[in-house]
PyMOL Python script that loads the backbone (N, CA, C, O; Angstrom):
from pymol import cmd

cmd.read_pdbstr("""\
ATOM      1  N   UNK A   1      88.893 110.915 102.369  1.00  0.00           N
ATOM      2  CA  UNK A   1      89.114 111.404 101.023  1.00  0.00           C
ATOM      3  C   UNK A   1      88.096 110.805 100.067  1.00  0.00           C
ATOM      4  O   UNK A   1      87.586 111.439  99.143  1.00  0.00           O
ATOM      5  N   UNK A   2      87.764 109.169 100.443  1.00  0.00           N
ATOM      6  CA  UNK A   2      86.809 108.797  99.185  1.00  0.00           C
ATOM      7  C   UNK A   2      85.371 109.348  99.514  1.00  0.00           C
ATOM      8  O   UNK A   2      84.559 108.978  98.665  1.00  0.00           O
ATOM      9  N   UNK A   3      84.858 110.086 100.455  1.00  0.00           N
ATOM     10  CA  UNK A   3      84.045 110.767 100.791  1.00  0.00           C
ATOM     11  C   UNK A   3      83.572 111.542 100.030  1.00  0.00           C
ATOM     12  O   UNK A   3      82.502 111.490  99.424  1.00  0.00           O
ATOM     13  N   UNK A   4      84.867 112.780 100.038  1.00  0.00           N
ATOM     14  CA  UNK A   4      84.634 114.065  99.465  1.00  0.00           C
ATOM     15  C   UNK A   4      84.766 113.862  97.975  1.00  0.00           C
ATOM     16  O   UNK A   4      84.217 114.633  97.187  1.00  0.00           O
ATOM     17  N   UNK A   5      85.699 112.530  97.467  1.00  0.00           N
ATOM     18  CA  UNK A   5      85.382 112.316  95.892  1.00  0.00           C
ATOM     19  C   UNK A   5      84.361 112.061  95.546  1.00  0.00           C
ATOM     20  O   UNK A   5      83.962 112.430  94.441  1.00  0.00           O
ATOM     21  N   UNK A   6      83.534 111.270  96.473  1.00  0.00           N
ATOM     22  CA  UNK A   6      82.135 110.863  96.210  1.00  0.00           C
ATOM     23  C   UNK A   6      80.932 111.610  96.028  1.00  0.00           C
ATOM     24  O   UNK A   6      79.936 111.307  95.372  1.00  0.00           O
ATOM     25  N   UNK A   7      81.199 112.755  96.785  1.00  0.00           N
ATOM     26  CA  UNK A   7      80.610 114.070  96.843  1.00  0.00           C
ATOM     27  C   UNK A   7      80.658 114.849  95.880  1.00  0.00           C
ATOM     28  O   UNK A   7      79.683 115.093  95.169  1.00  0.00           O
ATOM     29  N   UNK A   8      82.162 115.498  95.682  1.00  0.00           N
ATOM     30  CA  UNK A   8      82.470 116.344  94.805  1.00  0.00           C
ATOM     31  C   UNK A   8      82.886 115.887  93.497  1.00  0.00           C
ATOM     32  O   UNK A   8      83.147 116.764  92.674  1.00  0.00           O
ATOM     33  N   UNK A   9      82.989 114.738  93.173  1.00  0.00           N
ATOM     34  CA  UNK A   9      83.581 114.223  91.656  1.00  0.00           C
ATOM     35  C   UNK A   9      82.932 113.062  91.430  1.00  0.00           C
ATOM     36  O   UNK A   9      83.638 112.109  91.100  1.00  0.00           O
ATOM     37  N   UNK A  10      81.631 112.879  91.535  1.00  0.00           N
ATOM     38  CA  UNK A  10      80.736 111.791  91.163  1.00  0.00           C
ATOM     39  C   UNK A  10      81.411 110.944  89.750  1.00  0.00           C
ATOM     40  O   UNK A  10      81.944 111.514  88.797  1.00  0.00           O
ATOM     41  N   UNK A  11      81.236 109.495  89.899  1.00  0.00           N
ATOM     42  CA  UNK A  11      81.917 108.846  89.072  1.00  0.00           C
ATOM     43  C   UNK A  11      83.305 108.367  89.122  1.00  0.00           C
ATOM     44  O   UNK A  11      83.735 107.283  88.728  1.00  0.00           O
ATOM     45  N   UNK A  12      84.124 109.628  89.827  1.00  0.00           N
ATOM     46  CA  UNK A  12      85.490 109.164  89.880  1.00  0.00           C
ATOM     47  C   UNK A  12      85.774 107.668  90.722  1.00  0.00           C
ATOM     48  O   UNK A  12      86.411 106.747  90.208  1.00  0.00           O
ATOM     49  N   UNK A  13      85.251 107.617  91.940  1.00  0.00           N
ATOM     50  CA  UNK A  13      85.456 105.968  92.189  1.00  0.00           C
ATOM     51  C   UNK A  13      84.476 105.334  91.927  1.00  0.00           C
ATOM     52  O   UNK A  13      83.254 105.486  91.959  1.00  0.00           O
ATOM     53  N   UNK A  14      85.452 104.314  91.558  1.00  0.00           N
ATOM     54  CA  UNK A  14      84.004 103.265  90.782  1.00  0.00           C
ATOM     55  C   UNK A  14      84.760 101.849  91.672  1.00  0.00           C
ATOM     56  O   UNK A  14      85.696 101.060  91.542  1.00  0.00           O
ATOM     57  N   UNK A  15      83.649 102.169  92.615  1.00  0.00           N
ATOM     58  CA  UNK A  15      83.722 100.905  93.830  1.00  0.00           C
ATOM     59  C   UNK A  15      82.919  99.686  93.292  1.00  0.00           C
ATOM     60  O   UNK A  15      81.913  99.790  92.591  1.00  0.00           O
ATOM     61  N   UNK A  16      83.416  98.656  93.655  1.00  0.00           N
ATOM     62  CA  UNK A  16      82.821  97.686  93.321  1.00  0.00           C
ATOM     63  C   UNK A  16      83.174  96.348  93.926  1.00  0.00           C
ATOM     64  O   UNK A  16      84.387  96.208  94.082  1.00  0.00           O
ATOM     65  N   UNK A  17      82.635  95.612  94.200  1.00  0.00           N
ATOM     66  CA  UNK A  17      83.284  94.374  94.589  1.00  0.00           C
ATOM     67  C   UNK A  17      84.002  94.625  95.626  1.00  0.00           C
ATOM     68  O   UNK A  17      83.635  95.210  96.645  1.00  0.00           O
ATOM     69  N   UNK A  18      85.704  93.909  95.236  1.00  0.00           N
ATOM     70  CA  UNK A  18      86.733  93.593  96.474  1.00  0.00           C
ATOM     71  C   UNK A  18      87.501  94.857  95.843  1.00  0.00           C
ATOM     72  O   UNK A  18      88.694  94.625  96.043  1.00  0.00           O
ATOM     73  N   UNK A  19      87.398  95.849  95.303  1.00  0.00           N
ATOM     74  CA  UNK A  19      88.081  97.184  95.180  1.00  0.00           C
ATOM     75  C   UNK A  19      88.199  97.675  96.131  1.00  0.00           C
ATOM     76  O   UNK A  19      87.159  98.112  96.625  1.00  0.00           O
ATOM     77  N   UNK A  20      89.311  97.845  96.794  1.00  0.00           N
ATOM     78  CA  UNK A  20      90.058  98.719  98.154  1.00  0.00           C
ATOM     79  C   UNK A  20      90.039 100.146  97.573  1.00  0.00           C
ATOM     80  O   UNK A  20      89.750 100.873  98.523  1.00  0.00           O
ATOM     81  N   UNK A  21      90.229 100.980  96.338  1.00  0.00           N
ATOM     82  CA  UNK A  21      90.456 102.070  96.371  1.00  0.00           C
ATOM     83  C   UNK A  21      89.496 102.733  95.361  1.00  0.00           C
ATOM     84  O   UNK A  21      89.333 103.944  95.213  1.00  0.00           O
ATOM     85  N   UNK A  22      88.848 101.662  94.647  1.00  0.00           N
ATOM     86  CA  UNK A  22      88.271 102.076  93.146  1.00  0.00           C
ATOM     87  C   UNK A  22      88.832 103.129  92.147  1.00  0.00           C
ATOM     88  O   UNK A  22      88.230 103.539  91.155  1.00  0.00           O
ATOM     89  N   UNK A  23      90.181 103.539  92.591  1.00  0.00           N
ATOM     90  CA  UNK A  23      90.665 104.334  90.986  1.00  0.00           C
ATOM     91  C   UNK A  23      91.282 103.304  90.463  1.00  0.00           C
ATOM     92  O   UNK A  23      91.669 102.209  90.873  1.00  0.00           O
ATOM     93  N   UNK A  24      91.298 104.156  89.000  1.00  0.00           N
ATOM     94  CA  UNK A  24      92.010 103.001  87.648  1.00  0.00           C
ATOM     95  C   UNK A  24      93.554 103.806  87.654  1.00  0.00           C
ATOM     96  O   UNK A  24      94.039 104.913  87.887  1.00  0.00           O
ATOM     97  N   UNK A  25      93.828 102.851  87.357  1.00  0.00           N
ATOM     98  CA  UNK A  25      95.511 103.621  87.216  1.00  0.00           C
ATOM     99  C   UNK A  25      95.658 104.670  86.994  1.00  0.00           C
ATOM    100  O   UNK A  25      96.256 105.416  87.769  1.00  0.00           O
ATOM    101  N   UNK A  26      95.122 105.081  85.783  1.00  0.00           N
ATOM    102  CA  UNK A  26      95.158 106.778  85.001  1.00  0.00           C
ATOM    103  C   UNK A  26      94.015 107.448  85.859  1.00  0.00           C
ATOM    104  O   UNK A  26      93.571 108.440  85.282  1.00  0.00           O
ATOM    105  N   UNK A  27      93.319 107.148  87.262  1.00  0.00           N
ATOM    106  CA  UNK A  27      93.070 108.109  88.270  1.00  0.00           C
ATOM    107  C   UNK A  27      93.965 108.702  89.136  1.00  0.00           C
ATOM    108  O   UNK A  27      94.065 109.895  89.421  1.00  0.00           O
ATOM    109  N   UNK A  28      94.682 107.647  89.576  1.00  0.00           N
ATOM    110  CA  UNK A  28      96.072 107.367  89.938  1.00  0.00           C
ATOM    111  C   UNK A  28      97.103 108.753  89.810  1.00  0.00           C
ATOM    112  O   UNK A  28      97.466 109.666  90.551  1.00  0.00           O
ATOM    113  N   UNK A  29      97.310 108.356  88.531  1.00  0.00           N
ATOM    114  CA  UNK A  29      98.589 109.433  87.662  1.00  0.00           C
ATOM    115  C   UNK A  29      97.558 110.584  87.536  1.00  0.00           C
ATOM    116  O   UNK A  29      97.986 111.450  88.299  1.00  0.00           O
ATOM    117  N   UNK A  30      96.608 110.956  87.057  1.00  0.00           N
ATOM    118  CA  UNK A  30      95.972 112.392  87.802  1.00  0.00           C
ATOM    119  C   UNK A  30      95.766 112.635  88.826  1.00  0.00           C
ATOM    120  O   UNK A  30      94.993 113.590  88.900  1.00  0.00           O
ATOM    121  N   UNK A  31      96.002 112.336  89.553  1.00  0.00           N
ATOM    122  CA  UNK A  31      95.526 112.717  91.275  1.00  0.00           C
ATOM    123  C   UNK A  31      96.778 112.757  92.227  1.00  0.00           C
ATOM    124  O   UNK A  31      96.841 113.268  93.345  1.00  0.00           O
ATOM    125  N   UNK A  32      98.123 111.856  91.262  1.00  0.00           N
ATOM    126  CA  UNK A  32      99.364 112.358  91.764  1.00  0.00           C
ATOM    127  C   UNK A  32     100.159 113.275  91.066  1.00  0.00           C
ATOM    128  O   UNK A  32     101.247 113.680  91.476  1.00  0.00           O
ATOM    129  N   UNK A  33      99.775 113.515  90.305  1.00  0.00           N
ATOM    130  CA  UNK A  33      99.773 114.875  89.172  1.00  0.00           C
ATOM    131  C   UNK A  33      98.916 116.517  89.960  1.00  0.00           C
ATOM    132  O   UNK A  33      99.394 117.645  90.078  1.00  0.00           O
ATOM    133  N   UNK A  34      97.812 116.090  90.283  1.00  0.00           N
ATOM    134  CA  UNK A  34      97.239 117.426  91.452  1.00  0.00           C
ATOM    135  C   UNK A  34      97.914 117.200  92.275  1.00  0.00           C
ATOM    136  O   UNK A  34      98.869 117.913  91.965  1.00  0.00           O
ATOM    137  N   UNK A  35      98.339 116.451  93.659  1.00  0.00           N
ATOM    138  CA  UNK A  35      98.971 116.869  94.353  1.00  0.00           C
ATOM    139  C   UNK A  35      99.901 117.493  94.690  1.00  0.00           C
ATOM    140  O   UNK A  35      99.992 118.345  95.574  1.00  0.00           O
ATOM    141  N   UNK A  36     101.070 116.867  93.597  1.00  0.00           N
ATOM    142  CA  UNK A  36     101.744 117.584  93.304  1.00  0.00           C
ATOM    143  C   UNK A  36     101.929 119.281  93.024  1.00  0.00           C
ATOM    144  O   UNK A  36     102.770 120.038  93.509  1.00  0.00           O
ATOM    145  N   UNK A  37     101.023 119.524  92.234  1.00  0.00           N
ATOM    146  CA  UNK A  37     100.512 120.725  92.372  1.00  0.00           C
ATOM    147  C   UNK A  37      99.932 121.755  93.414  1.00  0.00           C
ATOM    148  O   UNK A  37      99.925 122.986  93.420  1.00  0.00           O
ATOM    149  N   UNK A  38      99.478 120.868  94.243  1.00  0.00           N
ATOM    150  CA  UNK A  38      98.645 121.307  95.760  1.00  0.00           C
ATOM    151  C   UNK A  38      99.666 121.419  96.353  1.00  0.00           C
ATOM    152  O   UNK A  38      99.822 122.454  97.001  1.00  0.00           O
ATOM    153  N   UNK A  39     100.713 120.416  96.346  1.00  0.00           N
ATOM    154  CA  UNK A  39     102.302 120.936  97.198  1.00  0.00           C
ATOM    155  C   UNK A  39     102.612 122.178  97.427  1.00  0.00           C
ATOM    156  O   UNK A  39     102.933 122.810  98.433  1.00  0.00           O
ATOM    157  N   UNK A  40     102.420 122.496  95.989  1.00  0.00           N
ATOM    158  CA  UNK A  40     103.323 124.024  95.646  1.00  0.00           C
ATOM    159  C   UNK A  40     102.460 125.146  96.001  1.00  0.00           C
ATOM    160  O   UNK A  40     102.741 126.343  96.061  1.00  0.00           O
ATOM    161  N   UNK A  41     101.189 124.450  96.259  1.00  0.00           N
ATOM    162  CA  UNK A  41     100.021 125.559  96.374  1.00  0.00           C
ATOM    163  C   UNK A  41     100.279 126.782  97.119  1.00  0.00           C
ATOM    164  O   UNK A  41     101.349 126.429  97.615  1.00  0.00           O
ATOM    165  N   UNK A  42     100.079 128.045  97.600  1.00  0.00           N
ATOM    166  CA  UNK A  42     100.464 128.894  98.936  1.00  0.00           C
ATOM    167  C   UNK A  42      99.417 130.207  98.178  1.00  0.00           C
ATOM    168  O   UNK A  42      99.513 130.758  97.081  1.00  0.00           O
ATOM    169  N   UNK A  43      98.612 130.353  99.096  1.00  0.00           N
ATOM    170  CA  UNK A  43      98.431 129.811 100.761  1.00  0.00           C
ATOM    171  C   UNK A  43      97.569 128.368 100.474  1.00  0.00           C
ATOM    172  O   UNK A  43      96.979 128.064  99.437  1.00  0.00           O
ATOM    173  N   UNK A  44      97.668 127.724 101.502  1.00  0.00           N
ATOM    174  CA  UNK A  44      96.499 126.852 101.481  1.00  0.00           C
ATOM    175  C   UNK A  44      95.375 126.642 101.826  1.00  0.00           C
ATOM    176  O   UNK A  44      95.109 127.236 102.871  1.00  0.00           O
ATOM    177  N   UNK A  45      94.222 125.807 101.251  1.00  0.00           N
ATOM    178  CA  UNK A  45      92.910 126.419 101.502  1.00  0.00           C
ATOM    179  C   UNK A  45      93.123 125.876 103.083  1.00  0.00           C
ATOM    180  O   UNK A  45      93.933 125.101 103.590  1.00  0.00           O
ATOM    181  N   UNK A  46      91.892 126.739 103.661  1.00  0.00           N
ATOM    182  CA  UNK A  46      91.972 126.584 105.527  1.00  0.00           C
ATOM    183  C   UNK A  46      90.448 126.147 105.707  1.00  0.00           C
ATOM    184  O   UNK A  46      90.031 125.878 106.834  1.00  0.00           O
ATOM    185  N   UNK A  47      89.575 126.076 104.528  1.00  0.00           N
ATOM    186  CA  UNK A  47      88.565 125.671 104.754  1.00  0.00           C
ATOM    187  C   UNK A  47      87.795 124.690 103.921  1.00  0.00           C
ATOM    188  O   UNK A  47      88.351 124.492 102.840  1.00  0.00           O
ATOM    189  N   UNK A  48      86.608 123.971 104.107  1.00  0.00           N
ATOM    190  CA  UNK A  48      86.219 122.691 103.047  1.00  0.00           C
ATOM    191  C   UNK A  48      85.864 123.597 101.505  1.00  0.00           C
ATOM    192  O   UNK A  48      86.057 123.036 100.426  1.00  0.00           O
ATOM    193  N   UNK A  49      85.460 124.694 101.560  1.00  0.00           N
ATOM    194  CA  UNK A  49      84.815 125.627 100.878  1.00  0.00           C
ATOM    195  C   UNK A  49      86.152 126.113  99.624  1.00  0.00           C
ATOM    196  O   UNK A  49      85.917 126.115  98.415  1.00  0.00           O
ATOM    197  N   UNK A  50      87.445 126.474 100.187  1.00  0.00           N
ATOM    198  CA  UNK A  50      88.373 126.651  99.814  1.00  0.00           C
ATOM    199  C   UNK A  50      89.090 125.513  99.112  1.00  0.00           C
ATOM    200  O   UNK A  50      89.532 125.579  97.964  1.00  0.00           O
ATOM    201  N   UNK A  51      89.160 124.460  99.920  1.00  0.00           N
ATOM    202  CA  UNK A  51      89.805 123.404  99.299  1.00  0.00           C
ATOM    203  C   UNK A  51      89.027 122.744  98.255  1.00  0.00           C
ATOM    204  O   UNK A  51      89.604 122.126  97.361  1.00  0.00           O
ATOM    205  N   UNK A  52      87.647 122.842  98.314  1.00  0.00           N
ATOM    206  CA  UNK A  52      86.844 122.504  97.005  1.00  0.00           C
ATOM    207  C   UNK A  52      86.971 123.813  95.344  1.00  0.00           C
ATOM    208  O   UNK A  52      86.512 123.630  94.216  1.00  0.00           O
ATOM    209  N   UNK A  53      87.679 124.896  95.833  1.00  0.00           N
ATOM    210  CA  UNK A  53      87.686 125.553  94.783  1.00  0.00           C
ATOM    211  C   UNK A  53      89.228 125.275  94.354  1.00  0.00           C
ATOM    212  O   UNK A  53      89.558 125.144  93.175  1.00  0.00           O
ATOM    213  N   UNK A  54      89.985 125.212  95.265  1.00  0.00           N
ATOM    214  CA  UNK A  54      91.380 125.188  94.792  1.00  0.00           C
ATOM    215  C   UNK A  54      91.505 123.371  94.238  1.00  0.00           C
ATOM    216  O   UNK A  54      92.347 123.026  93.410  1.00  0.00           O
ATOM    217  N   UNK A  55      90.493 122.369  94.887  1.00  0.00           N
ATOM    218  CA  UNK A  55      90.669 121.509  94.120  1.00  0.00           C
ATOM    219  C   UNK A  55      89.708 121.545  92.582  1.00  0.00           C
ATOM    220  O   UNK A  55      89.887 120.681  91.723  1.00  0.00           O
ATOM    221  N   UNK A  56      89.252 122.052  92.505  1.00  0.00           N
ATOM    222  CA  UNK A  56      88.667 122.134  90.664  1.00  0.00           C
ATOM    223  C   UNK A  56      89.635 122.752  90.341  1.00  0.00           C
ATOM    224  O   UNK A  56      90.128 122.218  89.347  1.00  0.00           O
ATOM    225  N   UNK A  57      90.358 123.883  90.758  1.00  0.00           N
ATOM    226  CA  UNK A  57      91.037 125.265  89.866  1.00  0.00           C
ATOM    227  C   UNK A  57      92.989 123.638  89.559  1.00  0.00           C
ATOM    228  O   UNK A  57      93.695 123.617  88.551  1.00  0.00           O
ATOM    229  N   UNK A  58      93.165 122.660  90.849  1.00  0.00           N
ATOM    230  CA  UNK A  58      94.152 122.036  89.945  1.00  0.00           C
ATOM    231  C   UNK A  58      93.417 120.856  89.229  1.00  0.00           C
ATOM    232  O   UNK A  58      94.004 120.495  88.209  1.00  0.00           O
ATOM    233  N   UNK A  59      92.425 120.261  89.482  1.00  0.00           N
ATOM    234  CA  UNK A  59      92.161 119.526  88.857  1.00  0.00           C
ATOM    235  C   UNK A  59      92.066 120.404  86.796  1.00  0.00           C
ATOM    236  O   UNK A  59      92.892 120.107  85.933  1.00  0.00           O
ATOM    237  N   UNK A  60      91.399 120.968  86.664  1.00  0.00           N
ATOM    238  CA  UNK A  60      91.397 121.690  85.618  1.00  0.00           C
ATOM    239  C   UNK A  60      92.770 122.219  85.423  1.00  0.00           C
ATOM    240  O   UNK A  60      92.838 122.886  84.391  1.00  0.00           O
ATOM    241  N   UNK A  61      93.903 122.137  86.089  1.00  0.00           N
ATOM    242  CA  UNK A  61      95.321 122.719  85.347  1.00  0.00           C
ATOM    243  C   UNK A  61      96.051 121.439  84.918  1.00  0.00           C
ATOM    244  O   UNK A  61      97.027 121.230  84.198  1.00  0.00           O
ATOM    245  N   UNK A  62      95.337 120.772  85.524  1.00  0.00           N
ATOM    246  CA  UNK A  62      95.968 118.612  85.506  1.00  0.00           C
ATOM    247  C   UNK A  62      95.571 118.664  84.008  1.00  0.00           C
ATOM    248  O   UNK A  62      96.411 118.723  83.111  1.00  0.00           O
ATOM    249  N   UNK A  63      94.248 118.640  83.802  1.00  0.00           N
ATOM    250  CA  UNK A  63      93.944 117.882  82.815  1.00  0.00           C
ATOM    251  C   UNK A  63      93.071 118.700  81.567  1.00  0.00           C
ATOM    252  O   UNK A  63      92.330 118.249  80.694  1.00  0.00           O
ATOM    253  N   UNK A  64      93.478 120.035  81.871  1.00  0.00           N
ATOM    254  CA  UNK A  64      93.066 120.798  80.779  1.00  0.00           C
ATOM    255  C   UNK A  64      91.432 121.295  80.523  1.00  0.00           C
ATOM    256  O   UNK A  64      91.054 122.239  79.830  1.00  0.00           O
ATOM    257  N   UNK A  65      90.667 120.411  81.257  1.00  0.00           N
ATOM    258  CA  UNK A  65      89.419 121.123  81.376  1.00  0.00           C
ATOM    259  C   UNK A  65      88.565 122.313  82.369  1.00  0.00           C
ATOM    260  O   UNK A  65      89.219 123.127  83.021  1.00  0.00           O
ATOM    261  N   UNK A  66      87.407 122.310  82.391  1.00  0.00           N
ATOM    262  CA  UNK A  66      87.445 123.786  83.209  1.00  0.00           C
ATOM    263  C   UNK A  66      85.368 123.534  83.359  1.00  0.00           C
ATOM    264  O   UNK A  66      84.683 124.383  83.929  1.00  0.00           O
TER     265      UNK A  66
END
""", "prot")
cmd.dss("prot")
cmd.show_as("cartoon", "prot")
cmd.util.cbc("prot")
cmd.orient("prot")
């Protein structure tokens, strides 16, 4: 997963040091805020291609941008 954040959401972890996960809390509460959302998702994406659009389309319903 910290892969594809690294990839697809440059900035979001901010590794450093002895940081095991590099999110800040309020990455945290957005990202268990999308999942949540991805729960309910149907259908689900079946491919990396898919899951990169359906993850912008909740990230942007999380947090209002686009």
């Amino acid at each position: 997963m910290q892969n594809w954040l690294q990839e697809n959401c440059p900035g979001l972890l901010k590794l450093s040091g002895s940081e095991s996960t590099g999110l800040s809390h309020l990455d945290c509460h957005v990202w268990s805020a999308i999942l949540e959302k991805y729960d309910k998702l149907q259908p689900k994406p079946k491919a990396t291609d898919e899951l990169k659009v359906a993850a912008h389309h909740l990230r942007s319903a999380t947090t209002g941008t686009h």
